[in-house]
N, C-alpha and C positions, 0 to 999 in steps of 0.2 A: 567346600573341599573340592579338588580337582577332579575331575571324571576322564579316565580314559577316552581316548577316541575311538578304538576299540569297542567299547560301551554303548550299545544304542536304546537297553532299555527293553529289546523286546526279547532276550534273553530269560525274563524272568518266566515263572508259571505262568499258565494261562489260567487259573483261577485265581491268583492275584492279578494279575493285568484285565481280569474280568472285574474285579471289587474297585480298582483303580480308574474304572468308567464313570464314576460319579463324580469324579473330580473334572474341571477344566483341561483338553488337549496337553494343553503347555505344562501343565502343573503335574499331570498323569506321567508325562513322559520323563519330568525331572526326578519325582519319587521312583519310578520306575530304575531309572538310570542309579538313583542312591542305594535301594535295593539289592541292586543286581554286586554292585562292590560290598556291601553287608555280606551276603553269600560267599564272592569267590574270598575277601580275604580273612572270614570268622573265625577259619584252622591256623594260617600261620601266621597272622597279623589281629587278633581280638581287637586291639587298642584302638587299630585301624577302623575296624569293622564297625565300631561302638563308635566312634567320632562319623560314619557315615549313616548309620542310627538315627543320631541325633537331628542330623538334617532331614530323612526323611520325615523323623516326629514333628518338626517344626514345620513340617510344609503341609501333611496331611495326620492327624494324631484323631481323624474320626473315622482312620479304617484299618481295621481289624490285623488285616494285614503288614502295615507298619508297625502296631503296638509288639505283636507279636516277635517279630524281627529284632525290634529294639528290646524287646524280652531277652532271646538269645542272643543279641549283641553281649549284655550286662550280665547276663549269666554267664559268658567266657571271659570274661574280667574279672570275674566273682564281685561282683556289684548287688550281691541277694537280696537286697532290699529294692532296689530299683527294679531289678528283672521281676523281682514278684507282686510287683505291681502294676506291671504291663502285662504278665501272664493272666492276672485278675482282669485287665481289661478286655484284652482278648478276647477271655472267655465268657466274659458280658457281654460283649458285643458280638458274640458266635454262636454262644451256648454248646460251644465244643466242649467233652470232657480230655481230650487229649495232652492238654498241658500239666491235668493234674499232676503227675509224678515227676516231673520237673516244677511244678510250684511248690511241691512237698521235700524236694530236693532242694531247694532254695530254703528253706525252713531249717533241714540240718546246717548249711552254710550259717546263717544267721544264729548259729548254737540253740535251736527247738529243735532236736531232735523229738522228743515228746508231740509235739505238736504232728511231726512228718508219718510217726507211727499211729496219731488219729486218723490220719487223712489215708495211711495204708486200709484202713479198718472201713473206710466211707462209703455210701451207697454208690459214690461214682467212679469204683474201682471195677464192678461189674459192669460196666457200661464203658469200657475199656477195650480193645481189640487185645489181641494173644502179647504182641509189640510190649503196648503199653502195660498191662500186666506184670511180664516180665521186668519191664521196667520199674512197675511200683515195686514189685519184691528186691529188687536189687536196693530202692532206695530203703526200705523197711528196714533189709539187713546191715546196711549204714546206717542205719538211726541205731539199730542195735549196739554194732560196736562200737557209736560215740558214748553211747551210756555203761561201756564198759562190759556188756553181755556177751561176750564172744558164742556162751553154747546156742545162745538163740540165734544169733547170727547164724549158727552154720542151720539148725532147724529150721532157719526161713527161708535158705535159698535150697532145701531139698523140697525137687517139685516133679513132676513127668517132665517139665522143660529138659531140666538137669539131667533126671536120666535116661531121656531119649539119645539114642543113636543118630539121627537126622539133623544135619547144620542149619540152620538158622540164623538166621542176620546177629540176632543178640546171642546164640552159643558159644562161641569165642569168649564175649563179657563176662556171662554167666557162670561158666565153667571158672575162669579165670577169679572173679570173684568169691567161690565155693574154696579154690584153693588158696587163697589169701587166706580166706577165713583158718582153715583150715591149719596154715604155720601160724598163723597169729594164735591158736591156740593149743601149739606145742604137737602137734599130729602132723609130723615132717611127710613119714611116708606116706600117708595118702594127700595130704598137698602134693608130692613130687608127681601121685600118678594125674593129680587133677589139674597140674600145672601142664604135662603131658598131652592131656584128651583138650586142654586149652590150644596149644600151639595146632595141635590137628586141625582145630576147626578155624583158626585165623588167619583165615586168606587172603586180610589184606594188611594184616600188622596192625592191626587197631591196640593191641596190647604187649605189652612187654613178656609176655608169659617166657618164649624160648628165653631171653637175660633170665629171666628168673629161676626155667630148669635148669639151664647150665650152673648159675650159681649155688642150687643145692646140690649140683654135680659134683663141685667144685670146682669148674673149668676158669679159669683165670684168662681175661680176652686184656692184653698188652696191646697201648694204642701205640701205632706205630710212627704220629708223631709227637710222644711227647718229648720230653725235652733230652731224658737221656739215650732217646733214641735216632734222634734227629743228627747224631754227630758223624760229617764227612766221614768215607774210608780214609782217605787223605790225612784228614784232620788228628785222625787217630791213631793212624801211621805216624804222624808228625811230634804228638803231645809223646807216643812212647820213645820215638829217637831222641827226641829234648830229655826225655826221663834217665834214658841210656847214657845220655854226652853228662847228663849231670852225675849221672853216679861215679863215671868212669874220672869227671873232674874230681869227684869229693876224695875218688880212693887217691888219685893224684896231690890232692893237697894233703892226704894221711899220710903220705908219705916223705912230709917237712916236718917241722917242729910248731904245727898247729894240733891247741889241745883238743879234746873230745866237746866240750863245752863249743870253742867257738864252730866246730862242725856241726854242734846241735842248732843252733843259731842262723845258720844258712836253709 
């Protein structure tokens, strides 16, 4: 696949471009270079991203760093079975537990929700930083409501995370998630205030939440180019004067010996 010119590869982390030293100059700098487009296009091009994956799998697939990449390639394509088998590798080759709550995420994807809620339950959820934690409970409580449990759903995401005052990278999610739960199981007004303390804390738009309060606001957002709005002043002017000339002809023809029928008919 093509590489930018732009692109020179040293872009990437310097702890992956440190694991990338065991490979050959040449071969470092091409993984490097495939890498570094995995990264910028993951959010608005998956497809993209995961086609440049591939290449770097195929040129270096015994370092940790690739595997993983091409994990989150295939997990933004929803490819759950492939992502969770580079997550597995990853974390064979690292002995990181960090991936766990995205390879237990991948398990709900793959319809185990079951499976995602053992792995919530595992010894290497404490061996987790604060992030990741919150992240396992996030998934937990989506395994919950794939098994149709809404009250545990909202039980799992009530934590100190939730009800601290203080922003945090995942509080926006979190929040946001608590109030999902929460219309999803017919308790409007405290979704409305938890969709509320959502939009507070997302200050970069990672979530829909503000659509969301507005729509149990009831505020109606009209796009302004769809199609019935898109019409010239001119045009509009134009369709009503033809509307006018024609009514003004039809009273004119009512005024001959034409029946009501053939006026129905024009």
């Amino acid at each position: 696949m093509p590489i930018p010119e732009d692109v020179t590869g040293d872009e990437i982390d310097k702890d992956v471009r440190q694991e990338l030293q065991s490979l050959p100059k040449t071969l470092a700098e091409d993984v490097a270079k495939n890498l570094v487009m995995v990264a910028r296009l993951i959010d608005e091009d998956p497809e993209g991203a995961y086609g440049y994956s591939k290449v770097a799998l195929r040129l270096a697939s015994r370092v940790a760093a690739v595997r993983e990449a091409a994990g989150f390639a295939a997990y933004a394509t929803q490819k759950y079975s492939e992502a969770l088998a580079e997550f597995r590798a990853a974390r064979r080759m690292t002995g990181t537990v960090e991936l766990w709550p995205l390879m237990a995420d991948c398990e709900r994807g793959l319809g185990r929700p079951e499976k995602a809620l053992d792995m919530a339950g595992a010894p290497e959820v404490h061996k987790l930083d604060k992030a990741g934690q919150v992240e396992m409970r996030l998934v937990a409580a989506g395994a919950r409501r794939d098994m149709g449990q809404l009250d545990a759903a909202i039980v799992t995401l009530q934590s100190p995370e939730l009800a601290s005052n203080s922003v945090q990278p995942w509080t926006a999610r979190l929040r946001y998630a608590y109030a999902d739960a929460l219309l999803a199981a017919g308790r409007e007004r405290e979704a409305r205030e938890w969709f509320a303390k959502a939009v507070e804390a997302d200050r970069d738009g990672s979530t829909d939440a503000s659509d969301r309060l507005a729509e149990l606001d009831g505020v109606e957002f009209v796009d302004a180019l769809s199609e019935d709005a898109s019409d010239e002043p001119g045009e509009a002017a134009g369709e009503e004067a033809g509307e006018e000339a024609g009514e003004e002809a039809g009273e004119e023809a009512g005024s001959t010996d034409a029946s009501p029928e053939d006026g129905d008919k024009h």
